[in-house]
C-alpha positions in Angstrom: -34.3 -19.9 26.6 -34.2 -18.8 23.2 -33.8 -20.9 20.4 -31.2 -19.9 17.1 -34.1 -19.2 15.4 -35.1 -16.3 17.7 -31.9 -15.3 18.0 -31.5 -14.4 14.6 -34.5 -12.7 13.9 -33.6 -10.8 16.6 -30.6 -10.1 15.0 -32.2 -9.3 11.8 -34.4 -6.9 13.3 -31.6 -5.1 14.6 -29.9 -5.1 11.2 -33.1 -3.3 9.5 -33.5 -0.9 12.6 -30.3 0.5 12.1 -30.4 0.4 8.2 -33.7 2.6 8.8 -32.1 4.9 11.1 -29.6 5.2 8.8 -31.5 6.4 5.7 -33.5 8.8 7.5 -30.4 10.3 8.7 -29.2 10.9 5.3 -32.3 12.9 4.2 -31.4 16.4 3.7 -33.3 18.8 6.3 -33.4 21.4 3.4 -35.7 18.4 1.8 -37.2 17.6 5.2 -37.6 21.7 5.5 -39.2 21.8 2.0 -41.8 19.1 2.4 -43.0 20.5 5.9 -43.4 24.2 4.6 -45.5 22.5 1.6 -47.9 20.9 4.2 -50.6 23.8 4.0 -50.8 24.1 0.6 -51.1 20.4 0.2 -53.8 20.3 2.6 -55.5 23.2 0.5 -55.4 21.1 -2.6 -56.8 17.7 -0.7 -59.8 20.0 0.5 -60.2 21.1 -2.5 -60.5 18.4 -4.1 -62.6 16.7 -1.5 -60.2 13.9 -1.3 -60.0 13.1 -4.1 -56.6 13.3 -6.5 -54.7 16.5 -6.9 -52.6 18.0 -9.5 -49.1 16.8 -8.4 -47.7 18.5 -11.9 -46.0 20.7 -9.0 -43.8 18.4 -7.7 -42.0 17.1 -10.3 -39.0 19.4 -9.4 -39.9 18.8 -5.5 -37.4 15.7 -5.4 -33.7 15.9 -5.5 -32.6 14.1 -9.1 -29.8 12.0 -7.2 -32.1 10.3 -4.6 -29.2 8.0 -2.9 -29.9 9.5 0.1 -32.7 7.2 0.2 -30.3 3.9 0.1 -28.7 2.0 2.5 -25.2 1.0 1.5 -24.5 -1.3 4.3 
């Protein structure tokens, strides 16, 4: 038997499951699209730079301005 406790951690779980489902619904694929045709240059630059940091002056205009998208409005 389960006591309350579990019950609603269960239920809490649930709640930030869906919340995270949610909000990676509402990321735009042209974003999604954008970040996965970046990939090879961004490895470039990291082996480049042996690991180490890399000029990210380039993605400044990468991210959408309005990023609500990212939030949950439950």
């Amino acid at each position: 038997m389960y006591s309350s406790s579990h019950t609603d951690t269960e239920e809490e779980w649930d709640g930030f499951c869906s919340a995270l489902k949610e909000c990676w619904r509402r990321i735009p694929t042209k974003l999604i699209r954008r970040l996965i045709m970046s990939m090879p240059r961004r490895i470039a630059a990291c082996k480049k730079a042996q690991g180490w940091q890399t000029n990210t002056d380039h993605t400044r205009n990468f991210w959408p301005k309005n990023k609500s998208f990212i939030l949950y409005s439950g």
